[in-house]
C-alpha positions, 0 to 999 in steps of 0.5 A, spaced: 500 500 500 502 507 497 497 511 502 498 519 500 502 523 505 502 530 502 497 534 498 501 539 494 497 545 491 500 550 486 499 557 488 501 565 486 502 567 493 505 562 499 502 568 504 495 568 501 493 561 499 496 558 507 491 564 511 485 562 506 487 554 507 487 555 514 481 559 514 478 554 511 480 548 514 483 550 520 490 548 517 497 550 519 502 552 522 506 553 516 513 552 515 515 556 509 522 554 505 524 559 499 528 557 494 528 550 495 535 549 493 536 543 489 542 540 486 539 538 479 533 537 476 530 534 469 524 536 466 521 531 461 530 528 460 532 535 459 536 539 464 532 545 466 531 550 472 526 549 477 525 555 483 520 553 487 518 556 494 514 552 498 509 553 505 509 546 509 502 545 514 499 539 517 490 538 515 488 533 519 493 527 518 496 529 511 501 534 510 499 540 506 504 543 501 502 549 498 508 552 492 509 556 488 514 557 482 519 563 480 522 562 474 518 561 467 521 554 464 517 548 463 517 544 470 512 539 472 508 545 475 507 548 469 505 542 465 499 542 469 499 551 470 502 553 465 507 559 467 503 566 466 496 563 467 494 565 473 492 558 474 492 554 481 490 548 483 491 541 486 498 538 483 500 532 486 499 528 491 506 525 494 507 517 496 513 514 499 516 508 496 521 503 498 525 504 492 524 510 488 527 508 480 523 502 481 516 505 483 518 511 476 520 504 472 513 501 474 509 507 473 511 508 466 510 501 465 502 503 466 503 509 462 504 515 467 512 517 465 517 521 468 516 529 468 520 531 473 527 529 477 529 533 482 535 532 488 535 537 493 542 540 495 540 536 502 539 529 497 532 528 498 530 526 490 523 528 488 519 524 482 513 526 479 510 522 475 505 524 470 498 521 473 493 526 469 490 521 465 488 516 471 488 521 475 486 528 473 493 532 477 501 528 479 503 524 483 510 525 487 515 519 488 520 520 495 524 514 499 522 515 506 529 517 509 530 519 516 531 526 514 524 527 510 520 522 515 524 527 521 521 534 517 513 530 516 514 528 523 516 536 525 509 539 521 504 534 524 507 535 531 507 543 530 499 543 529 498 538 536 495 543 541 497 550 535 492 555 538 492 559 530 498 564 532 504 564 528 501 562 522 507 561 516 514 561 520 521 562 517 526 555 515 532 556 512 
């Protein structure tokens, strides 16, 4: 069994769409990351830019990520929002698996191929697999290492008890 993790939504505004989500659905807090730094990253096999800051809260059990896009080249979010559209929405839903190259093999085998790579500077891989077809938004593929386990576990514990102060906070 692959149970969701993390529903990822494609924003224009880190700040407003966390105040609009909590309103909503009492999520949060939110931990913001701007400028994710990545090692590599690989856009359908070619080499290409990907400047994304992200915002992390907890709604329920299931981490939510909010992220936006800086520069204007093709990525996963854009195959979905296309750069200039306006556009956002839900992008993916993320999985960890056991075996990263295995599970994209898999699921390329049952016609959702790779769209993005991606390698943090920390060594964290990232891999969306492009699901629309089946499933109307992406699915993003990592192995749980200690340290990702470690930040899901930082989020969930943040949100036992938060009385709703303190909304997005500062990483990095």
């Amino acid at each position: 069994m692959l149970p969701v993790r993390q529903l990822a939504y494609k924003v224009n505004d880190l700040e407003a769409a966390a105040a609009a989500h909590h309103r909503q659905f009492g999520s949060g807090p939110f931990f913001v990351l701007r400028h994710v730094a990545l090692a590599s990253s690989q856009h359908r096999g070619e080499a290409r830019p990907f400047d994304h800051s992200s915002a992390y809260g907890q709604w329920g059990s299931v981490m939510v990520e909010l992220v936006v896009q800086h520069n204007p080249d093709p990525s996963a979010l854009h195959d979905m929002f296309p750069h200039g559209s306006g556009k956002e929405g839900l992008h993916h839903a993320a999985l960890f698996v056991d075996d990263l190259e295995a599970e994209m093999a898999r699921f390329k085998a049952e016609g959702a191929p790779l769209a993005q790579l991606s390698v943090t500077q920390t060594g964290t891989a990232f891999a969306f697999v492009d699901t629309r077809a089946s499933l109307g938004h992406m699915l993003e593929l990592y192995e749980p290492t200690p340290q990702l386990t470690g930040f899901y576990d930082f989020v969930a514990a943040a949100a036992q008890g938060w009385d709703g102060r303190d909304l997005l906070r500062e990483l990095g």
